[in-house]
N, C-alpha and C positions, 0 to 999 in steps of 0.2 A: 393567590400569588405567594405566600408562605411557604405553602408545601413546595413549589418549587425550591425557593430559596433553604429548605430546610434538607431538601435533597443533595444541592448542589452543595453545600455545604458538606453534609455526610461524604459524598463523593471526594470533597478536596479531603478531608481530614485524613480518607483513607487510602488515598492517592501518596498525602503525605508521609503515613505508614509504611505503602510500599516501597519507596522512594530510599527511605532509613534502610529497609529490610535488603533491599540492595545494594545500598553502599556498602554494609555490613560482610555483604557477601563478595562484591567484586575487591574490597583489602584482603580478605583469605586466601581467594583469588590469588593477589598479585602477591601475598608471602609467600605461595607455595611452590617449590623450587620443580615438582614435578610438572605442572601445570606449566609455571614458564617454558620449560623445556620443550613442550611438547607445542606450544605458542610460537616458538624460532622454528621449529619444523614443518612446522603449516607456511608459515609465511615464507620459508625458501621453496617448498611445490607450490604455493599460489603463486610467486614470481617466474616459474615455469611451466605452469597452467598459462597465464597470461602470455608468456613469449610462443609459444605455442599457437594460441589461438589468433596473437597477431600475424604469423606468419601464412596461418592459413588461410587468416579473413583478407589476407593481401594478394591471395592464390583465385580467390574468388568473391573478387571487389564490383564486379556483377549483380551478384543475388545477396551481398551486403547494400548493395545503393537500392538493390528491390525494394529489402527485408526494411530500409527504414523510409522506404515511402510507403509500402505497407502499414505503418506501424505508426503514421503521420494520419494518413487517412481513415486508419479506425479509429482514432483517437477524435478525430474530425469529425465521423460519421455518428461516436458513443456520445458527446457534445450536443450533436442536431441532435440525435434523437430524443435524449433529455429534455432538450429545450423546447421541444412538440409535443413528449409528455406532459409535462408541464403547463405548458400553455391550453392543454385540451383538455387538463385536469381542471384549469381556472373557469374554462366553458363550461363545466357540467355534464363534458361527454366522459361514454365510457375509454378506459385504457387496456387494451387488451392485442398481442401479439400473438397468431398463432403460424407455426411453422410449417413445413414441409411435412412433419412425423405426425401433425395435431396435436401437437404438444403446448398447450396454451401458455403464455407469458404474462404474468400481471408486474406493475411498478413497484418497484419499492422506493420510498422516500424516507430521506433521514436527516433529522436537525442537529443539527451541530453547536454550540455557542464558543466563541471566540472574543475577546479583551476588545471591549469599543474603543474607541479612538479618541 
């Protein structure tokens, strides 16, 4: 249990490093009058990128109400699937997906840790 904690520790200290390393660099950043400049010029074509792409996605408001039940339903379908791998993982069975091409799939699982409650 140590080496855990001696890891996760390593990992914040050098989390914290990065963190400084970037502060450091987004002030340079924000002194430098070239870089501003070129910051307001982005942001006036992104605000006509955007009016742009409003106009069209209103031209064909169709295959936008597809694209996001498409976009509901794989998200729906990546969930189940997980949740079968998983569960089948807990059985003792195997996990294996093979396609159309024979292209085998295996799972990949990853732990994460997050501030308990």
């Amino acid at each position: 249990m140590n080496d855990l904690k001696e890891i996760y520790d390593r990992m914040r200290t050098k989390r914290d490093e990065k963190k400084k390393v970037n502060e450091v660099f987004r002030d340079v950043l924000a002194q430098s009058t070239p870089y501003q400049e070129v910051l307001d010029e982005l942001k006036a074509v992104k605000i006509k990128k955007v009016q742009i792409e409003t106009e069209l996605r209103g031209q064909f408001s169709q295959e936008m109400e597809q694209l996001e039940r498409l976009t509901l339903d794989l998200k729906t379908d990546a969930e189940m699937l997980s949740d079968m791998a998983l569960t089948k993982l807990m059985k003792g069975e195997t996990i294996e997906i093979v396609d159309e091409n024979d292209t085998k799939f295996e799972p990949v699982f990853k732990v994460t840790f997050k501030k308990a409650l």
